[in-house]
C-alpha positions as CSV (number, residue, x, y, z in Angstrom):
1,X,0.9,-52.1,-12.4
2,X,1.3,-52.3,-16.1
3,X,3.2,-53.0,-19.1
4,X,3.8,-51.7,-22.7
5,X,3.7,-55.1,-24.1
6,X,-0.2,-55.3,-22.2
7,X,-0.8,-51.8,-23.6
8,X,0.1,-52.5,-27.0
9,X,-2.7,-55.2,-26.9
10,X,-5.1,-52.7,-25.6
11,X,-4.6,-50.3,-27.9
12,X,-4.0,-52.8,-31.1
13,X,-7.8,-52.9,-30.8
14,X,-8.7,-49.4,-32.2
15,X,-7.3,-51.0,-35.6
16,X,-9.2,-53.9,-35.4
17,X,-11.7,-52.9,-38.4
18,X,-15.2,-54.8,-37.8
19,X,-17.9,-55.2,-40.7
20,X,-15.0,-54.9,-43.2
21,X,-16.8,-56.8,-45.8
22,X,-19.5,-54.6,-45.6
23,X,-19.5,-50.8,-47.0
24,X,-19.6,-48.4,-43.8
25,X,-20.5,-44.6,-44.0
26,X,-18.3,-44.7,-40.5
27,X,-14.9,-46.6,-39.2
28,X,-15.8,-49.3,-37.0
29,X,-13.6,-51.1,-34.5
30,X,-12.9,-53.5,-31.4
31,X,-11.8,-51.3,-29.1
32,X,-15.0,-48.8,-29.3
33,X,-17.4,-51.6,-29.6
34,X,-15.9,-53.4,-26.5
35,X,-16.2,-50.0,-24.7
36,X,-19.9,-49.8,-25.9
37,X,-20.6,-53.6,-24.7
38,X,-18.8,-52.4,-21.0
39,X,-21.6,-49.3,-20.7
40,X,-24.7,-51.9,-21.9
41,X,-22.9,-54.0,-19.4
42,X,-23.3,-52.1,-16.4
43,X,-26.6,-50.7,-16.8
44,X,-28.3,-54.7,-17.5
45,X,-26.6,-55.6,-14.7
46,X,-27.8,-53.2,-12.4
47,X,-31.2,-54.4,-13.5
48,X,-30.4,-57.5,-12.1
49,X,-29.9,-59.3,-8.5
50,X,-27.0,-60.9,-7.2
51,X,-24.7,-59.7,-9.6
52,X,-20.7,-60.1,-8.7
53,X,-19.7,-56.7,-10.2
54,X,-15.9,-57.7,-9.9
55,X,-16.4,-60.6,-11.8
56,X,-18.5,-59.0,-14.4
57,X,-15.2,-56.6,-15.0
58,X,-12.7,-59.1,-15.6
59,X,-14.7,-61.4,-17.5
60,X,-14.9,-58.2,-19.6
61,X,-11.4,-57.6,-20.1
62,X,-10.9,-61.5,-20.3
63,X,-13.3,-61.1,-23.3
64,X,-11.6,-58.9,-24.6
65,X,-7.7,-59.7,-24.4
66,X,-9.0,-62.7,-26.1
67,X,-10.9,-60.9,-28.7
68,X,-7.6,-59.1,-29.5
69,X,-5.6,-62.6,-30.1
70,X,-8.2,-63.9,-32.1
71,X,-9.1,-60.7,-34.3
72,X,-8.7,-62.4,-37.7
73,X,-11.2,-65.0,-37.3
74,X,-15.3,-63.4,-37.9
75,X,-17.2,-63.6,-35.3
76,X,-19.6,-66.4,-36.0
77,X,-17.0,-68.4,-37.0
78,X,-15.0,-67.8,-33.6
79,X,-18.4,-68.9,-32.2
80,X,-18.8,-72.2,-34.1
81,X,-15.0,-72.7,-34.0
82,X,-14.9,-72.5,-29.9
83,X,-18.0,-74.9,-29.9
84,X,-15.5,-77.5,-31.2
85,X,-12.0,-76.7,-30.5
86,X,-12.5,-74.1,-27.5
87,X,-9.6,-75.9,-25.4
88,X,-7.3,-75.5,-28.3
89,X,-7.8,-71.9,-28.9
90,X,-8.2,-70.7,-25.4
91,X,-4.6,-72.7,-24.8
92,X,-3.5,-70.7,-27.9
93,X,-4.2,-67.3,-26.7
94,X,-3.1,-68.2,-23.0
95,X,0.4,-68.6,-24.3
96,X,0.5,-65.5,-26.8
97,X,-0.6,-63.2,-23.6
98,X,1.5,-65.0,-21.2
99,X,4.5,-63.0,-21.7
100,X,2.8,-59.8,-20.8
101,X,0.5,-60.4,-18.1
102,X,2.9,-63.0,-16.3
103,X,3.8,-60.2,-14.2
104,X,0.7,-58.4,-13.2
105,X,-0.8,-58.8,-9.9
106,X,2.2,-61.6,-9.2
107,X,0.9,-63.8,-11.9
108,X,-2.9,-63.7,-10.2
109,X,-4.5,-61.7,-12.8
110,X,-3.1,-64.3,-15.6
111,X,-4.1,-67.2,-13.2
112,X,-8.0,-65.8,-13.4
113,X,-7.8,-65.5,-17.0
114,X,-6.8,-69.2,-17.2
115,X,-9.0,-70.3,-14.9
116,X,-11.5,-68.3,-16.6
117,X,-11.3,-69.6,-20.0
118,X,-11.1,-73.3,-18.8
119,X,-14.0,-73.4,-16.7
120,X,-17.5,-71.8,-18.6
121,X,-19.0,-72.5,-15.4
122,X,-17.4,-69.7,-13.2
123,X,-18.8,-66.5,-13.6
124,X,-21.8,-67.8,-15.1
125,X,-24.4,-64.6,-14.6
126,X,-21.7,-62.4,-15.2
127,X,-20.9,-63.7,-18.8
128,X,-24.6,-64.1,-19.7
129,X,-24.6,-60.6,-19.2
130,X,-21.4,-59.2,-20.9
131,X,-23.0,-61.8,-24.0
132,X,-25.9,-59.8,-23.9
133,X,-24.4,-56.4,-24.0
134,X,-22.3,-57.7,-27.1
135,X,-24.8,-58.4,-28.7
136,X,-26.7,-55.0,-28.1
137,X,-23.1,-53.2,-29.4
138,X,-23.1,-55.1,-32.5
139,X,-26.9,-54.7,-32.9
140,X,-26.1,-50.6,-32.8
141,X,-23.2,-51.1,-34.9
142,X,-25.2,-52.8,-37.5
143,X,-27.9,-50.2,-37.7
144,X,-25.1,-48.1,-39.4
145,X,-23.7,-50.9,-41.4
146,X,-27.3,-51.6,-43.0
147,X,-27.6,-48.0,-44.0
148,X,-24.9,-48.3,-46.5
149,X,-25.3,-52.5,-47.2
150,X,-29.1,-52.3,-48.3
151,X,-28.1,-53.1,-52.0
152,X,-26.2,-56.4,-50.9
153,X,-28.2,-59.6,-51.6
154,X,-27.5,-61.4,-48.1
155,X,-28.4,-57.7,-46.2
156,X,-31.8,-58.8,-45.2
157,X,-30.7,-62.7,-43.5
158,X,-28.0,-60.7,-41.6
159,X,-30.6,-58.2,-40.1
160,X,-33.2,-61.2,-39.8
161,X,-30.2,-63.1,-37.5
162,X,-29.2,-60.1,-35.8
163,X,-33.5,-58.8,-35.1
164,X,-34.2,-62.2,-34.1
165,X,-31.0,-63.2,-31.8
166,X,-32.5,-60.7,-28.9
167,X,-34.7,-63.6,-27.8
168,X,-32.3,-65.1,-26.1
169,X,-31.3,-62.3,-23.9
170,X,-35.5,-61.0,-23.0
171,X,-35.2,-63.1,-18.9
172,X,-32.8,-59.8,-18.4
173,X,-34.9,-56.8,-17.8
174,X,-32.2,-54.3,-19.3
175,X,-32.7,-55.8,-22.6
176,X,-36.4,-56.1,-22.9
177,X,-36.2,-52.4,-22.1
178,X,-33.5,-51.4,-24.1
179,X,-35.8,-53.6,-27.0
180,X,-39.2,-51.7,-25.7
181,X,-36.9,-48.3,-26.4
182,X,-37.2,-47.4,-23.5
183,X,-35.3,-44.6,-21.8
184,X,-32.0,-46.3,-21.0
185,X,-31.9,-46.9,-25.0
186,X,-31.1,-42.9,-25.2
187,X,-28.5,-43.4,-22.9
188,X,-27.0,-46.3,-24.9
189,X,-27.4,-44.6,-28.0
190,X,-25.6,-41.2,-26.3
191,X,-22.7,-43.1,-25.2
192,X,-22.6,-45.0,-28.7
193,X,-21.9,-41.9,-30.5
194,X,-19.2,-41.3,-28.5
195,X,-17.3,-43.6,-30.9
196,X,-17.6,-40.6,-34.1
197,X,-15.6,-38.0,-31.4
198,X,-12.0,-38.5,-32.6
199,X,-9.6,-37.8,-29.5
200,X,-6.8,-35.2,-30.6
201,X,-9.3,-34.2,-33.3
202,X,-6.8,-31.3,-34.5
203,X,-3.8,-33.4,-35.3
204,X,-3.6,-36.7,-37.1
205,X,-2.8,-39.4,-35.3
206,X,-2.2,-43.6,-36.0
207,X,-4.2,-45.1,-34.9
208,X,-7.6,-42.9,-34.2
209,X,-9.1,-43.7,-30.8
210,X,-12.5,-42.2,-30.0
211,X,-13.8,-40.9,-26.8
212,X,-15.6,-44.0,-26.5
213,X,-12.5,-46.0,-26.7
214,X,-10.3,-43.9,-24.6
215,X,-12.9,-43.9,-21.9
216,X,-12.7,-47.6,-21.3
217,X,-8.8,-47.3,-21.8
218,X,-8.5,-45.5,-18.7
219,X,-11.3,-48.0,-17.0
220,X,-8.6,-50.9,-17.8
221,X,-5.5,-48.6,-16.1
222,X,-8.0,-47.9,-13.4
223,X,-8.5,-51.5,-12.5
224,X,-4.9,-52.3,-13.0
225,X,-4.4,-50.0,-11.1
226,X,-6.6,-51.3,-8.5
227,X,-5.6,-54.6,-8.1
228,X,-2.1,-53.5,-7.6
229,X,-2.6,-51.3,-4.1
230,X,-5.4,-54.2,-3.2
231,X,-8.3,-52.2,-3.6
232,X,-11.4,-53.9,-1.9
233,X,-14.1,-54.6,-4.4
234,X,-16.0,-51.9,-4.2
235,X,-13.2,-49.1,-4.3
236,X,-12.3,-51.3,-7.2
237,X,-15.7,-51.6,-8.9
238,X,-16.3,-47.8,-8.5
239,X,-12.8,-46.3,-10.0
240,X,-13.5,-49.0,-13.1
241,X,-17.1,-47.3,-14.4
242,X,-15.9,-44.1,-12.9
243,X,-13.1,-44.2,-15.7
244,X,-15.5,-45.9,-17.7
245,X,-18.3,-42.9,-17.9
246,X,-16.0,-39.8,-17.1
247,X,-15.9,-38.5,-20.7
248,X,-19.8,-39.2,-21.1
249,X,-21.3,-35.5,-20.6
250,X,-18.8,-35.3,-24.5
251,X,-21.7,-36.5,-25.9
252,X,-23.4,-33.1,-25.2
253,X,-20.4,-31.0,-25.1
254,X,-18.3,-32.4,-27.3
255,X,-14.3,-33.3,-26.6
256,X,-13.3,-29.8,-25.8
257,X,-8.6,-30.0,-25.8
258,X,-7.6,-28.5,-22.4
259,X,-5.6,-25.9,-24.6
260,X,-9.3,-24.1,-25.0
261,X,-11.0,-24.9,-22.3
262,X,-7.8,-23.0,-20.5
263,X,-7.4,-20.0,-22.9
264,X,-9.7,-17.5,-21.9
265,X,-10.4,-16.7,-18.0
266,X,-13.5,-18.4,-16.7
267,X,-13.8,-20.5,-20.0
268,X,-13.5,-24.1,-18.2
269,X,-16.0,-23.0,-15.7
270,X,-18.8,-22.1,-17.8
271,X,-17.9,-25.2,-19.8
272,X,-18.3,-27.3,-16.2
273,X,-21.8,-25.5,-15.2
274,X,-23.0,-26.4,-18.6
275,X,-22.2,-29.9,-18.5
276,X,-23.8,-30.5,-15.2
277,X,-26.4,-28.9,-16.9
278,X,-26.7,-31.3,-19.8
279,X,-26.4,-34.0,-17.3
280,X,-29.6,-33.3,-15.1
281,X,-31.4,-32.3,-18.3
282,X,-30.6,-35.3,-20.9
283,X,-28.7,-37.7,-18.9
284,X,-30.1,-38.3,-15.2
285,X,-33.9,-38.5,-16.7
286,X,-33.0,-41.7,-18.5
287,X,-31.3,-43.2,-16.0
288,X,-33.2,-45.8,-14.0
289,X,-34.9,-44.2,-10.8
290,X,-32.7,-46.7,-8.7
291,X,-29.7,-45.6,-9.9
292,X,-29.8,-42.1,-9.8
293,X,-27.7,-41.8,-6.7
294,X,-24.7,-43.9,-7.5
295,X,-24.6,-43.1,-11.0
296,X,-24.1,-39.5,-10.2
297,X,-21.5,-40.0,-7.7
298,X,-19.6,-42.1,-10.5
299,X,-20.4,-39.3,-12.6
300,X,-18.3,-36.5,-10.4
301,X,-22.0,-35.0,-9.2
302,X,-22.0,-32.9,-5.7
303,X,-22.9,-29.7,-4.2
304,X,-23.2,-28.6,-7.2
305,X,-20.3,-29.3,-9.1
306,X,-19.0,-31.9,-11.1
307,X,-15.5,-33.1,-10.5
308,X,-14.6,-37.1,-11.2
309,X,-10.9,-37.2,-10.5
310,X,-11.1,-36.2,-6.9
311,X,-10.4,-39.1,-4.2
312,X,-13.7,-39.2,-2.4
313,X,-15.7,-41.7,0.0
314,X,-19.6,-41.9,0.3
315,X,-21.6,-42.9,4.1
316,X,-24.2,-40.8,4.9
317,X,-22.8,-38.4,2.2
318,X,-19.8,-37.7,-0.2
319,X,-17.3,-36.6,1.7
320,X,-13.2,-35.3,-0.3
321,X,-10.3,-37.2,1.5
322,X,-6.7,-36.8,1.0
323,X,-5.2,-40.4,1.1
324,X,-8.2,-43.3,0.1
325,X,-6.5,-46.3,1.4
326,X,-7.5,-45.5,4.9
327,X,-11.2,-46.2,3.7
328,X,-10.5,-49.8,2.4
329,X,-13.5,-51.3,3.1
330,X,-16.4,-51.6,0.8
331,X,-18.8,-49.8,3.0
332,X,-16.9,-46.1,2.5
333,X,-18.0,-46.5,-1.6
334,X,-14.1,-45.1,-2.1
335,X,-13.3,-43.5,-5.4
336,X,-9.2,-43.3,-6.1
337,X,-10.0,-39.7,-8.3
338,X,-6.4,-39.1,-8.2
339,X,-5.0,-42.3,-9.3
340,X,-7.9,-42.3,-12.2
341,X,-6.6,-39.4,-13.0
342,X,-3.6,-39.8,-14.0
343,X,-4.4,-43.5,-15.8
344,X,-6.3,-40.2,-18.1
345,X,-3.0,-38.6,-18.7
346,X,-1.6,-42.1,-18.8
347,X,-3.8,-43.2,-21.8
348,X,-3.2,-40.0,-23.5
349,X,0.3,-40.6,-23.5
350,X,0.2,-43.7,-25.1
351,X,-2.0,-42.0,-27.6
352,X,0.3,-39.5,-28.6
353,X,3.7,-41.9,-28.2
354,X,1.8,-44.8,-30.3
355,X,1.4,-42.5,-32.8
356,X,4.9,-40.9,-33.1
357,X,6.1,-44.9,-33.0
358,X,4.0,-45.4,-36.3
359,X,5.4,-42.2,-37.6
360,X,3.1,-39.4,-37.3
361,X,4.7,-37.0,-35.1
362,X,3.4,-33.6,-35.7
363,X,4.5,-30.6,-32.9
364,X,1.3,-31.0,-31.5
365,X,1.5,-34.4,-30.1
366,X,5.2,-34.1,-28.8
367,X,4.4,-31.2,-27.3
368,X,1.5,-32.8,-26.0
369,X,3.3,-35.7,-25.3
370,X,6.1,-33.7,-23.2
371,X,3.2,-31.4,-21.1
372,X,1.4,-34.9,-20.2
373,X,5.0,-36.3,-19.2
374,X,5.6,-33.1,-16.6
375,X,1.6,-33.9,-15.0
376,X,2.4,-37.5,-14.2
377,X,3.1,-38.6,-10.2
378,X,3.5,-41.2,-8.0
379,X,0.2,-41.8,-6.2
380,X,-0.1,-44.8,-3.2
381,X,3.1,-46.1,-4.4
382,X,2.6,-46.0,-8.2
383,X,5.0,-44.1,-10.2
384,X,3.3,-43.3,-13.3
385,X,5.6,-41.4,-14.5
386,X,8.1,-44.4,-14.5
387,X,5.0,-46.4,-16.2
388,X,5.3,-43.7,-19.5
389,X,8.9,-43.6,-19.5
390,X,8.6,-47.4,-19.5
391,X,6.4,-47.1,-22.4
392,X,8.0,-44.3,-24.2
393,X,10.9,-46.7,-24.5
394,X,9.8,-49.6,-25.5
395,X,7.6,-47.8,-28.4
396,X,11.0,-46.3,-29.4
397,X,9.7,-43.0,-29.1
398,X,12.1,-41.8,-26.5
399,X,14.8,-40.6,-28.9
400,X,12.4,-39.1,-31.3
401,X,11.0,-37.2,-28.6
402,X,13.8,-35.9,-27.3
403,X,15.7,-34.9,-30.5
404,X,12.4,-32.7,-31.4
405,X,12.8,-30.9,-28.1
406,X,16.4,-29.6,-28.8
407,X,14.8,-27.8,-31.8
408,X,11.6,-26.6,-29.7
């Protein structure tokens, strides 16, 4: 399904530092941005018609595997430098990622990215989109950066460029409402502040990822995931921005460790009925009237309850279902909540073994680390447990891990 050398990349990006020549009252990098620009994503593009929601996925991870290879260079002058050597560079980062996506998908998944960066002319609404959202990320992020920059004598051209680039994004009807403030700009400004909720918030870790961050980790593993058991487009479509908004109600709730929310009898459930709460009350009124419906069912809403990681299909109604892949077919609306499951635990492991791999290994993350090891399973033929042993070794964690266990 996956690899450590693909996950390493992934996960590289919550060190990427952006506006580091500017002073920032906050830590700002790739990884939460390009989850930000994913969320902006999907709501413009739900605005729109004739949108290939597949497409608009991969180009995002495209985007941003490349973004990862090409971190040193700014931004604008990745822009101007792709205007005249774009073959060069794309050709460049083809044959730095080779080696770890060769294998996904049988070599298809690497053959789309190639094809992908070769020809601008494929997935042409799709990237217009994704461009937009971009900018709408780094137009939040910046809104921060000013706070802190206002003293610098170029501060006001850079907001000039950044206030005046939204013109060429008004034909899309997300951003003119997003510009209008409108109310899907609360819901772009909740899930943005998802990126100050440190995951593990209780142990220090290397490197940090947020909530935001994590969130489109597991959307990634999701569609890895996905393409591996040949999930039709829309079972794939739906576990990737199920993954990619299942920590969302955090922004109300905040990141709550499962060690709490499991230490006192009924705890977790009152924590559940509030957060459906929050949901209808600040979440559901800002979400576009036509989207109401599927955005909930992404969101784990049902009968009252809220649960995202169960395997579930939607007809006439949502209906729980033991084994997905006899619902193939883009008309059931199929949700692997299972499998998206553990890609959750999955990310969280890499969290914690990244960590011990740069040398901060306090008892809390290989404890962690060991109680998310025991929770991984084999689901529809994928042995994720084999994927995070896999990892574990390659980090050169393994031995680390297990030599702090004799002494636990």
């Amino acid at each position: 399904m996956i690899n450590p050398r693909i996950i390493d990349y992934i996960f590289t990006s919550a060190s990427i530092q952006r506006w580091n020549d500017y002073p920032r009252m906050v830590e700002l990098v790739e990884l939460d941005k390009q989850a930000h620009k994913f969320i902006i994503a999907y709501f413009i593009a739900k605005l729109e018609k004739d949108i290939n929601y597949t497409h608009l996925i991969e180009a995002g991870i495209f985007e941003f595997l490349r973004r990862v290879v090409v971190t040193d260079i700014r931004p604008d002058v990745f822009r101007k430098a792709l205007q005249k050597k774009s073959k060069e560079i794309n050709s460049w980062v083809i044959s730095k990622l080779t080696p770890s996506l060769k294998d996904i998908d049988n070599g298809n998944f690497l053959q789309k990215f190639q094809e992908y960066l070769e020809n601008p002319q494929i997935y042409k609404k799709e990237r217009f989109i994704l461009k937009a959202a971009s900018y709408l990320a780094t137009k939040w992020e910046f809104s921060i950066v000013y706070q802190t920059s206002q003293f610098l004598n170029d501060i006001e051209d850079v907001k000039k460029s950044v206030d005046e680039e939204i013109e060429d994004y008004y034909e899309l009807i997300g951003v003119r409402k997003i510009a209008l403030n409108k109310k899907l700009t609360k819901i772009i400004d909740l899930s943005g502040r998802l990126r100050f909720q440190k995951r593990w918030a209780q142990t220090p870790r290397v490197p940090e990822t947020s909530v935001l961050g994590h969130m489109l980790t597991v959307a990634i593993f999701g569609y890895f995931f996905s393409i591996e058991v040949n999930a039709c487009d829309k079972r794939l479509q739906n576990n990737f921005f199920t993954a990619l908004f299942h920590d969302l109600p955090e922004a109300l709730t905040r990141d709550i460790i499962t060690p709490v929310k499991y230490c006192v009898d009924e705890l977790s459930d009152i924590i559940a009925e509030y957060e459906i709460e929050k949901i209808e009350d600040d979440i559901l009124p800002n979400i576009p009237d036509i989207l109401h419906d599927e955005f909930s069912y992404i969101l784990g809403l049902y009968d009252g309850v809220k649960e995202e990681f169960e395997n579930k299909i939607y007809e006439d109604k949502i209906q729980i279902v033991e084994d997905v892949s006899k619902y193939n077919s883009d008309r059931y609306n199929a949700i692997d909540g299972l499998a998206l499951k553990q890609c959750d635990k999955l990310s969280a492991f890499v969290e914690a073994s990244l960590s011990i791999s740069h040398g901060i290994k306090s008892k809390e993350l290989i404890s962690g680390k060991k109680e998310i090891l025991k929770g991984l399973k084999t689901v529809q033929g994928i042995d994720f447990k084999a994927i995070a042993t896999q990892i574990d070794y390659e980090f050169g964690t393994t031995g680390q891990t297990q030599v702090r266990m004799e002494f636990d």
